[in-house]
C-alpha positions as CSV (number, residue, x, y, z in Angstrom):
1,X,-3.5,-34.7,12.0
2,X,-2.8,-33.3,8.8
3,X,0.0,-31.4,7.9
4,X,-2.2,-27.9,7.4
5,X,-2.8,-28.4,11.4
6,X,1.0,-28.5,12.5
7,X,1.9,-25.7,15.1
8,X,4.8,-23.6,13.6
9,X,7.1,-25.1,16.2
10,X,6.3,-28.6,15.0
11,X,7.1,-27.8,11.4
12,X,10.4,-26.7,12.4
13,X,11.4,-29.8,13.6
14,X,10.9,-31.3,9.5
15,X,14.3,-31.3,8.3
16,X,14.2,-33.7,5.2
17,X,12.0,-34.6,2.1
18,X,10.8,-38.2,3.9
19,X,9.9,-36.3,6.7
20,X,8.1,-33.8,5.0
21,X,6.2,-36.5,3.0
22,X,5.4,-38.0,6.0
23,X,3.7,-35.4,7.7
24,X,1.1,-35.3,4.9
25,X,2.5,-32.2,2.7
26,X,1.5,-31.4,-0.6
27,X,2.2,-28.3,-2.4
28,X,-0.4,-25.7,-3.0
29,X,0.4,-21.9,-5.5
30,X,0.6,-18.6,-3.5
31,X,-2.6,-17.5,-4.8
32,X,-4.3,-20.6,-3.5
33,X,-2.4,-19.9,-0.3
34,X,-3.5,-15.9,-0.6
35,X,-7.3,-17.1,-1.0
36,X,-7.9,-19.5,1.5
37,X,-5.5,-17.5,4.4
38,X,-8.3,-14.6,3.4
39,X,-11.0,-16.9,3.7
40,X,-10.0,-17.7,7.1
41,X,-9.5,-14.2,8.3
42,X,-12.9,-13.0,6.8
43,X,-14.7,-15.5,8.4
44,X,-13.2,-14.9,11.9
45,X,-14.2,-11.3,11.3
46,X,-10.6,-10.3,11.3
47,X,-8.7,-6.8,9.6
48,X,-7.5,-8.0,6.9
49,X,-5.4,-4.5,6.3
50,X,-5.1,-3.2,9.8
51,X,-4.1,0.8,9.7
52,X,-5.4,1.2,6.3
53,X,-8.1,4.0,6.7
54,X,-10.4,5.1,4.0
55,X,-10.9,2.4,1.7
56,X,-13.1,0.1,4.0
57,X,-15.9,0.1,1.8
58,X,-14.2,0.7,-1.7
59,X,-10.3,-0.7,-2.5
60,X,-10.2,-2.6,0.1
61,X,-13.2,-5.4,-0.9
62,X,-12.1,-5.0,-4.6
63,X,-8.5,-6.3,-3.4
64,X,-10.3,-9.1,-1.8
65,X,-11.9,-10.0,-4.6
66,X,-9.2,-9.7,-7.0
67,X,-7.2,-12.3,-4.3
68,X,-10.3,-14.5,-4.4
69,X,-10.2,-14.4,-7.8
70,X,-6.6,-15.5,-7.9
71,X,-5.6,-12.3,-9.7
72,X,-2.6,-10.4,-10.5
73,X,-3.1,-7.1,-8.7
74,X,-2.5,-3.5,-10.9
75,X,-3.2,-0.8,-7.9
76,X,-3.6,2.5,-10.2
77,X,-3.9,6.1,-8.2
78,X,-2.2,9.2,-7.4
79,X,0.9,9.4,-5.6
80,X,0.8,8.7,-1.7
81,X,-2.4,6.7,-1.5
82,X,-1.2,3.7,0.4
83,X,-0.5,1.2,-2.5
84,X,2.7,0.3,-1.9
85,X,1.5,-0.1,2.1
86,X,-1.2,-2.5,1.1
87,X,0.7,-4.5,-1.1
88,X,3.6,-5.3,1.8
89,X,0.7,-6.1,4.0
90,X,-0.5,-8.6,1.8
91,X,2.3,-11.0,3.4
92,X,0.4,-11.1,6.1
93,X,-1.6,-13.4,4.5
94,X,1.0,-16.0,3.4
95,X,1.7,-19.1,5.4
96,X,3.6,-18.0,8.4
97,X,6.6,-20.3,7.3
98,X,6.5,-22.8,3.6
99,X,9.3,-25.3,3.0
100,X,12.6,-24.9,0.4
101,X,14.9,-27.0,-0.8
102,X,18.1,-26.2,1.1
103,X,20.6,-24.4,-1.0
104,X,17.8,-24.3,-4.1
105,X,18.5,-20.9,-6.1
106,X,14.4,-20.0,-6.4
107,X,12.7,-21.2,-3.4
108,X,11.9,-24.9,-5.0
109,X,9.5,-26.4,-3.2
110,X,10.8,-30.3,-2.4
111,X,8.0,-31.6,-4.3
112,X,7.8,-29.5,-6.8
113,X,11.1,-28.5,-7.8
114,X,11.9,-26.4,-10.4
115,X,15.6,-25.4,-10.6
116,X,17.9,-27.8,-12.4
117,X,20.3,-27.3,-8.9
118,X,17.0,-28.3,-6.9
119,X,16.3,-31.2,-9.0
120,X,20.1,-32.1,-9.1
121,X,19.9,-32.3,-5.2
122,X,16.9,-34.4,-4.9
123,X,18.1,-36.7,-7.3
124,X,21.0,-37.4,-5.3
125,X,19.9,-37.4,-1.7
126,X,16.3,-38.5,-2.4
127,X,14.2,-38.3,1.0
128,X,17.5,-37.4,3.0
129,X,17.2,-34.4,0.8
130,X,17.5,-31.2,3.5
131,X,14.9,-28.7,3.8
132,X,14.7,-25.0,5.4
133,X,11.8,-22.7,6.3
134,X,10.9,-20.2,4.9
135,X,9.3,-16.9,6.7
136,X,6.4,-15.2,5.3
137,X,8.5,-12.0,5.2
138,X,11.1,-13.7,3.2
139,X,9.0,-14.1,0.2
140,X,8.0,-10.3,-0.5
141,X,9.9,-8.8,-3.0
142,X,9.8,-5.2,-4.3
143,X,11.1,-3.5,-7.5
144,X,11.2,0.2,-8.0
145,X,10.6,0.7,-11.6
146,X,13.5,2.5,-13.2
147,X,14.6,4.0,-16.8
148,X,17.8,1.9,-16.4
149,X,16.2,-1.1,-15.0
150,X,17.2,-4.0,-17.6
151,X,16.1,-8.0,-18.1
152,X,18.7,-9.4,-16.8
153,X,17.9,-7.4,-13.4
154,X,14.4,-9.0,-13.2
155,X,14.7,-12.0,-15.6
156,X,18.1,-13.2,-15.2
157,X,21.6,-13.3,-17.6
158,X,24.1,-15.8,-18.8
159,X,26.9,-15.4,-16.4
160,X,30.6,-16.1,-17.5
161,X,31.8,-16.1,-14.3
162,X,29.7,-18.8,-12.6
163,X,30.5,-20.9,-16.3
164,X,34.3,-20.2,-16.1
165,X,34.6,-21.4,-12.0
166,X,32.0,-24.3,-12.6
167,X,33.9,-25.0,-15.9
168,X,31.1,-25.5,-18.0
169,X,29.8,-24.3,-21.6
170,X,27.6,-21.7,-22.0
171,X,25.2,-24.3,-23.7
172,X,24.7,-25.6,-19.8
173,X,21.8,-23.9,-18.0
174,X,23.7,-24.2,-15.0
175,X,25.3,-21.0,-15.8
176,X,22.4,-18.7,-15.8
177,X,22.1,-16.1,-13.0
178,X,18.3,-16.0,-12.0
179,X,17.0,-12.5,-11.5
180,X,15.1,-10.9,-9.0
181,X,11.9,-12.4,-10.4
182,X,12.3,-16.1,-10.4
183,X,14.2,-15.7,-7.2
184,X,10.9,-14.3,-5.8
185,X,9.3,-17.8,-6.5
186,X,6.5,-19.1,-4.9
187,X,6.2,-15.1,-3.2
188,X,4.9,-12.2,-3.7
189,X,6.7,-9.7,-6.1
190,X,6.1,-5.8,-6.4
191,X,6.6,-3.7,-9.0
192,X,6.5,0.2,-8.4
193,X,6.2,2.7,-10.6
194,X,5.4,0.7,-13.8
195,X,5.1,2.8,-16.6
196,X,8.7,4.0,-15.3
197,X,9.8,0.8,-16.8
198,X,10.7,0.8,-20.4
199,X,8.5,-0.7,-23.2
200,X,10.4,-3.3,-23.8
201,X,11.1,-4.2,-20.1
202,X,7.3,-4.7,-20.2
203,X,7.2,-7.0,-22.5
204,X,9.6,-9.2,-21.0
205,X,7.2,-9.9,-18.5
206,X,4.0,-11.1,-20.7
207,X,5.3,-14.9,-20.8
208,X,5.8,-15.2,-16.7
209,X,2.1,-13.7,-16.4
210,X,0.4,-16.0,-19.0
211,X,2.7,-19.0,-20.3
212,X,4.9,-19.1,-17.3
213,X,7.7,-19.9,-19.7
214,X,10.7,-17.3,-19.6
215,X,13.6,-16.7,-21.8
216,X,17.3,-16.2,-21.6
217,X,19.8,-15.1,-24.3
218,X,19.4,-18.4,-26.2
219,X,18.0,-20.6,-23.6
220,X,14.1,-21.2,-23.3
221,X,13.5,-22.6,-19.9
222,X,10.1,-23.9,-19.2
223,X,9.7,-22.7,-15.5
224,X,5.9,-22.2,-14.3
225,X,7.0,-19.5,-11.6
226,X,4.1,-19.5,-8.9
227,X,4.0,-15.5,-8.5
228,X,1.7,-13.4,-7.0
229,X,2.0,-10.3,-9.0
230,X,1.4,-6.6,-7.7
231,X,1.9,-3.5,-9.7
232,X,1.6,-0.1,-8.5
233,X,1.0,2.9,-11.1
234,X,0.1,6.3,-11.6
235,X,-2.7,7.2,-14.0
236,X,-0.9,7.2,-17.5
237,X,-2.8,10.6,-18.5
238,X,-0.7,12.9,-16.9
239,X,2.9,11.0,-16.7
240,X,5.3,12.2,-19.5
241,X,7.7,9.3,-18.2
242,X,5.9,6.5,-19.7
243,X,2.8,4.3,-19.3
244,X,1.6,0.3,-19.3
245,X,1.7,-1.2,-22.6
246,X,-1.6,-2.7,-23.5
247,X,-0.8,-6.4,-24.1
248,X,1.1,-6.1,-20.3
249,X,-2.4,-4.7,-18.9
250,X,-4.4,-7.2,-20.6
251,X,-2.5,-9.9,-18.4
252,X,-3.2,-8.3,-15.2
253,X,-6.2,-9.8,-14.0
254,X,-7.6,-6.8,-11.8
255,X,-6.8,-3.2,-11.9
256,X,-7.9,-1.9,-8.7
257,X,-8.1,2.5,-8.5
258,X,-7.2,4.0,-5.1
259,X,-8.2,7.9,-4.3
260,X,-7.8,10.6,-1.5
261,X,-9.6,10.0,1.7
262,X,-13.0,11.2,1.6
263,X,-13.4,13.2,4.6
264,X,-10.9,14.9,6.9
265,X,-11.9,12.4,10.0
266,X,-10.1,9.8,7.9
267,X,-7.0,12.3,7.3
268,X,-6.7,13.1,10.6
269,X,-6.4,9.0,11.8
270,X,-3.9,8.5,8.9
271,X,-1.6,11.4,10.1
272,X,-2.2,10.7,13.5
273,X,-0.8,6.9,12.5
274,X,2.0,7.6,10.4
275,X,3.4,10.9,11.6
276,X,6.7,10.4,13.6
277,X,6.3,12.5,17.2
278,X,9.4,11.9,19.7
279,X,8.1,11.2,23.5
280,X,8.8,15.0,24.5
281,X,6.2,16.3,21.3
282,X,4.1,14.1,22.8
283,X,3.9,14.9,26.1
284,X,4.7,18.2,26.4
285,X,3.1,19.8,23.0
286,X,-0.9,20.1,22.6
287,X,-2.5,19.9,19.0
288,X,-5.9,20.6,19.7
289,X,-8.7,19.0,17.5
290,X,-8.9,22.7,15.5
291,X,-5.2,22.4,14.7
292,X,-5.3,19.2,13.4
293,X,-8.4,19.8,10.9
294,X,-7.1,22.9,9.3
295,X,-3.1,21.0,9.0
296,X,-5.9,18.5,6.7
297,X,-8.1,21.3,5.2
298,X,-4.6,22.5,3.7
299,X,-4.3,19.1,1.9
300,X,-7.8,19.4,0.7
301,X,-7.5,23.1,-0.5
302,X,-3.9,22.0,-2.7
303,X,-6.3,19.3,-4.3
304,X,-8.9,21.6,-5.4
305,X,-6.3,24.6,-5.9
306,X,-6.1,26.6,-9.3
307,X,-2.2,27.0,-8.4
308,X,-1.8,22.7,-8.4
309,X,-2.0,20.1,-10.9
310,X,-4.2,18.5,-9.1
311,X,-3.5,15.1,-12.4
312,X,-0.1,15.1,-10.2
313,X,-2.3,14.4,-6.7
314,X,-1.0,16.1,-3.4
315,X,0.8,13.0,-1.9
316,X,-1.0,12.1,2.2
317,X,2.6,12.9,3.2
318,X,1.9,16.2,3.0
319,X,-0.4,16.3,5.8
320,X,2.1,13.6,7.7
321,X,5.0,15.9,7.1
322,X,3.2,19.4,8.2
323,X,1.9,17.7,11.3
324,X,5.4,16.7,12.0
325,X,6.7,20.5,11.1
326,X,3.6,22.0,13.2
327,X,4.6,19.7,17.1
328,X,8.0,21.1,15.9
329,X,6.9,24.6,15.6
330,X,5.1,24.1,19.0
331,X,8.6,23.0,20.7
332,X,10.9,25.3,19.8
333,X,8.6,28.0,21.2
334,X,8.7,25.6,24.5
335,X,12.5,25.0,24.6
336,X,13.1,29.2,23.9
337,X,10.3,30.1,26.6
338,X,11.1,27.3,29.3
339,X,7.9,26.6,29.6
340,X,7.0,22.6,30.5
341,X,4.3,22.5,28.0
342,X,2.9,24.5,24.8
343,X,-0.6,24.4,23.0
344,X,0.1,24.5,19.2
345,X,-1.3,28.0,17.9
346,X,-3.0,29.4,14.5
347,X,0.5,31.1,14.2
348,X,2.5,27.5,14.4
349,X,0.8,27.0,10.4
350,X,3.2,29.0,9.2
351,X,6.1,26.3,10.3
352,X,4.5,24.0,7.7
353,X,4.8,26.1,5.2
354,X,8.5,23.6,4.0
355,X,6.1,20.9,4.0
356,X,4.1,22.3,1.7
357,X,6.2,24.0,-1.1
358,X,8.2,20.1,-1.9
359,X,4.6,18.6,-1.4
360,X,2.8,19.8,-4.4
361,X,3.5,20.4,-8.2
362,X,2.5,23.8,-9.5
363,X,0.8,25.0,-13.0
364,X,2.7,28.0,-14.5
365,X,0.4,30.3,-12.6
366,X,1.8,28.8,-9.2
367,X,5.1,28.7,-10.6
368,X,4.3,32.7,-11.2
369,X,3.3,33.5,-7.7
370,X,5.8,31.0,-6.3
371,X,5.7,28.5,-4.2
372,X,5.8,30.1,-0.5
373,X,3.2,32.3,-1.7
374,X,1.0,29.5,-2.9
375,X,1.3,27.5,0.6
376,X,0.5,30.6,2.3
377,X,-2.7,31.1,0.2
378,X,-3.2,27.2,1.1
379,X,-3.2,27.8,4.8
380,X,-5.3,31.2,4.0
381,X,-8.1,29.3,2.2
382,X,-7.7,26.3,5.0
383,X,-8.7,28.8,7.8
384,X,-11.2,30.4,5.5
385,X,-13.0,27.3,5.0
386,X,-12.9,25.8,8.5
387,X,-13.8,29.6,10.0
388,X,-17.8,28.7,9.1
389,X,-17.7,25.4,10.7
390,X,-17.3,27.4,13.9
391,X,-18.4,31.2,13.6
392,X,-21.6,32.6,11.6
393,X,-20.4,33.3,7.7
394,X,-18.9,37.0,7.5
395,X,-20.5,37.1,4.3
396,X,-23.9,37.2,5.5
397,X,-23.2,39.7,8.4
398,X,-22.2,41.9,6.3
399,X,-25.9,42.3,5.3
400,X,-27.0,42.6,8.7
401,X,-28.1,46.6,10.0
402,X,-28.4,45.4,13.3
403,X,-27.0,41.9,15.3
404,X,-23.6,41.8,13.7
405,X,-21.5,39.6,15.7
406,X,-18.1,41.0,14.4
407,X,-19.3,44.8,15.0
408,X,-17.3,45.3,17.8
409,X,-14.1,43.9,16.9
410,X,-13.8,45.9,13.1
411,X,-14.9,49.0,15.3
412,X,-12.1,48.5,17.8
413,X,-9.7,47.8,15.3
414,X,-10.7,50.2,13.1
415,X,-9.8,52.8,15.7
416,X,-6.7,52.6,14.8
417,X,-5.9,49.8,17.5
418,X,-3.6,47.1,16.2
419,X,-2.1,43.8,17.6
420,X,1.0,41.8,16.6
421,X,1.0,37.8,17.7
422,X,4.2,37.0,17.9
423,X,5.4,33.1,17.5
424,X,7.6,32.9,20.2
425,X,5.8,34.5,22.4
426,X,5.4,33.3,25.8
427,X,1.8,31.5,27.1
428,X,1.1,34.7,29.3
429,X,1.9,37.2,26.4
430,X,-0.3,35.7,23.9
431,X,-3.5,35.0,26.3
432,X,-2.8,38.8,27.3
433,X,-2.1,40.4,23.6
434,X,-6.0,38.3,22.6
435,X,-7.5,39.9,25.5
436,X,-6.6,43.4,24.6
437,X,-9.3,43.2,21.7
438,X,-12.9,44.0,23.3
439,X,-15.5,41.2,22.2
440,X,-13.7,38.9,21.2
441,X,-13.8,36.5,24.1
442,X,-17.2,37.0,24.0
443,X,-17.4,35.9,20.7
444,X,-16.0,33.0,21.4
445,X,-18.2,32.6,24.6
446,X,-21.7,33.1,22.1
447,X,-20.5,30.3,19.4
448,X,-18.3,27.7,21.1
449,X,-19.8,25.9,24.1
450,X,-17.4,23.7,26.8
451,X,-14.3,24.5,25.6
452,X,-11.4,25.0,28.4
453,X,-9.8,28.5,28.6
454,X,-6.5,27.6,26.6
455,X,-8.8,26.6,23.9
456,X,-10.3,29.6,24.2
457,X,-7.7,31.0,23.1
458,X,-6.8,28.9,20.3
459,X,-10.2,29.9,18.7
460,X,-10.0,33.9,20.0
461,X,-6.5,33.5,17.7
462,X,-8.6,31.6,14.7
463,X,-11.5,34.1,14.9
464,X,-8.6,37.1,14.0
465,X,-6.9,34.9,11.3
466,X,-10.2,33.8,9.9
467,X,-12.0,37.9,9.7
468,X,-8.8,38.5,7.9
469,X,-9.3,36.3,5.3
470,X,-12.9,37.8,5.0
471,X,-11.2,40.9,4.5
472,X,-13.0,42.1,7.5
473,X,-9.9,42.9,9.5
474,X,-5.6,43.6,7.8
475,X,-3.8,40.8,9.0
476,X,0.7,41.6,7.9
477,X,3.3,39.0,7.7
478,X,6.0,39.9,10.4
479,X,9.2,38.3,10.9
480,X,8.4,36.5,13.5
481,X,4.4,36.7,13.5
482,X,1.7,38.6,12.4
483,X,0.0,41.7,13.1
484,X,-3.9,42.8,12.5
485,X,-5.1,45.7,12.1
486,X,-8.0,47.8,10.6
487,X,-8.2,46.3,6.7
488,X,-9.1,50.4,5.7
489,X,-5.9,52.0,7.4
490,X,-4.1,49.5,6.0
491,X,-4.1,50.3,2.4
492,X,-2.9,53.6,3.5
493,X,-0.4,53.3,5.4
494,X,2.8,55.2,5.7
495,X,4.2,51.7,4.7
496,X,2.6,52.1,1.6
497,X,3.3,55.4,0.8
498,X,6.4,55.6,0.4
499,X,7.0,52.8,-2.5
500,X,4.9,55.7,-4.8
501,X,7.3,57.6,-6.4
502,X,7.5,61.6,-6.2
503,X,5.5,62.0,-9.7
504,X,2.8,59.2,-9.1
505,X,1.6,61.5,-5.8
């Protein structure tokens, strides 16, 4: 038995060099590690990135191949597209444990050593030499990329302490401090944020890529750190803050472009995964189906949005974040009313509305209309879009003398009837206020088939929202809710009429 087919208990039970030796080990880089763990896995039809949605049949196999490849790994996209998630789930493909010389400074693997302490230690105790394990998890590593990051903070520093206590000259190796990077030997180190990291930071780092040489103050140590290398970074068009320099992305073997889910099936299983709901939201507050595509439609509206740089991206947290804001909306009605349990309403979009103003970065036209109006034109445009999924386009009723669907509703309210849907208002209210409006359940009734009666509802609510932003019915902010009306009566209301001044009359 080799040592490659040792159960993880069995390793354990190593504790020296001889031993090690014995049991048939011989040392092998990360990236071979990385490539043949993957091998494994693809051939017993395993997830290799469980939980990450959307990129099945685009990033996804271009990480493989870039690992099969043996490549350093640039993951280059918008903000809040999983890179930094994939990249910590790439330990998942590392050894479950690798051994380390005990009290080595850089993970030195005992045949293999490359730290003058590791060396120093094997020298002296030979095959009695003590060893440790090492956990996958140990050997990720991650670096947010900073303006004041420096070298000695990834590369390492001459440090006159460690030479003054271990009373030797600075000419003596020995009194380097190692920095985060060749203490991430033999693992897999992360750097976020690149271009965040100063030019010449950068260029620290083309030797440990290539030449696997580094340099300190006046020391040139020969040390062939066994790195896998990911980077994560925003495309360098839009980012005033800095960008890759060339000869840096010359060395990275694969740059690998991640993007926006493609469809709102795949938002909805993202949220769904990552969006924190306590056991109470979960049991006692509905989000129907309806709900949970237009909190997604938002996101997809900000993208497209004239109001939104769209170079900056509109991050998947935003969607995460409203969903959370939305099941909160939902329970505070519940905890005011005392009822057990609430279905999450059209009106509850408007609780989102926080997670949408710190979500997205506005042009000067958004910055104009400001950003509450914006994420209320976001929800607008959300309903607007989804509202033809369901019910036939208002824009081609319009043209109809005869069959119009929406006829009786714009007749009522143009009667001069009005409702207001409050938030809070109580399960009973709001199924009554909806049923005040003739046709509407009927409505309903015509276009949606097997739906339950709260969901009825739910899409009796939609249908109002949705005519108003057809501009077939006045829908008015209220404090606590809104109120539609007749879109005609509206514009001249007494409401109105009195911001004219006397002379404008």
């Amino acid at each position: 038995m080799s040592y490659f087919d040792l159960a993880h208990d069995e390793l354990l039970k190593i504790n020296t060099l001889g031993e090690l030796k014995k049991a048939g080990y011989k040392p092998r880089s990360i990236k071979d590690e990385l490539r043949e763990n993957l091998i494994i896995k693809l051939r017993n039809k395993e997830d290799v990135f469980e939980g990450i949605w959307g990129y099945e049949e685009t990033v996804i196999p271009e990480i493989e191949r870039a690992i099969l490849s043996r490549h350093n790994i640039n993951l280059l996209g918008l903000r809040g597209q999983a890179k930094t998630k994939i990249a910590r789930q790439m330990v998942k493909l590392l050894d479950s444990v690798i051994p380390v010389v005990a009290g080595s400074e850089m993970n030195d693997d005992p045949m293999q050593p490359l730290s003058r302490k590791a060396k120093d230690l094997i020298a002296e105790h030979g095959d009695e030499t003590p060893i440790f394990w090492l956990s996958r998890e140990e050997r990720y590593s991650e670096k947010l990329a900073t303006p004041d990051v420096s070298v000695a903070d990834l590369i390492g520093d001459v440090d006159p302490i460690k030479a003054a206590s271990l009373k030797l000259p600075y000419s003596d190796e020995r009194v380097i401090h190692f920095g985060i990077i060749p203490r991430s030997h033999r693992g897999i180190f992360v750097i976020n944020e690149l271009p965040d990291l100063q030019a010449r930071i950068q260029v620290s780092l083309f030797n440990i890529l290539q030449e696997g040489d580094i340099q300190i103050r006046g020391f040139k140590l020969r040390l062939p750190l066994d790195i896998q290398f990911v980077f994560t970074a925003n495309p360098e068009d839009y980012t005033n803050r800095g960008s890759i320099v060339t000869p840096l992305k010359d060395r990275i073997g694969s740059q690998i472009i991640t993007h926006y889910p493609k469809s709102i099936y795949i938002s909805k299983h993202i949220t769904a995964q990552e969006a924190k709901l306590s056991v109470d939201q979960q049991q006692k507050v509905v989000i129907p189906e309806l709900i949970k595509d237009l909190v997604e439609q938002v996101a997809v509206e900000a993208r497209q949005s004239e109001y939104v740089d769209v170079k900056s991206g509109v991050s998947a947290r935003l969607t995460i974040t409203a969903f959370e804001n939305l099941a909160s909306t939902a329970e505070l009605r519940r905890l005011k009313s005392g009822e057990d349990q609430v279905t999450a309403r059209i009106g509850d979009l408007s609780g989102i509305i926080p997670s949408i103003t710190g979500k997205v970065e506005l042009v000067y036209e958004g910055e104009q209309e400001g950003p509450g109006i914006v994420a209320q034109n976001l929800i607008g445009k959300a309903i607007r879009t989804q509202f033809t999924e369901y019910f036939p386009d208002p824009e081609q009723t319009r043209k109809l003398k005869e069959g119009n669907p929406y006829k009786s509703l714009t007749e009522w309210f143009g009667g001069g009837n009005k409702i207001d849907l409050l938030i809070n208002a109580s399960g009973k209210d709001y199924k009554e206020t909806l049923e005040k409006v003739p046709g509407l359940k009927k409505l309903i009734e015509d276009n949606i088939k097997d739906i339950g009666e709260t969901e009825k509802h739910l899409f009796m609510e939609f249908a109002l929202h949705g005519l108003a932003e057809y501009s077939m019915l006045s829908k008015k902010q209220l404090i606590g809710g809104h109120s539609f009306g007749d879109l005609l009566s509206s514009m001249f209301s007494i409401d109105d009429f009195d911001k004219f001044e006397d002379d404008d009359i």
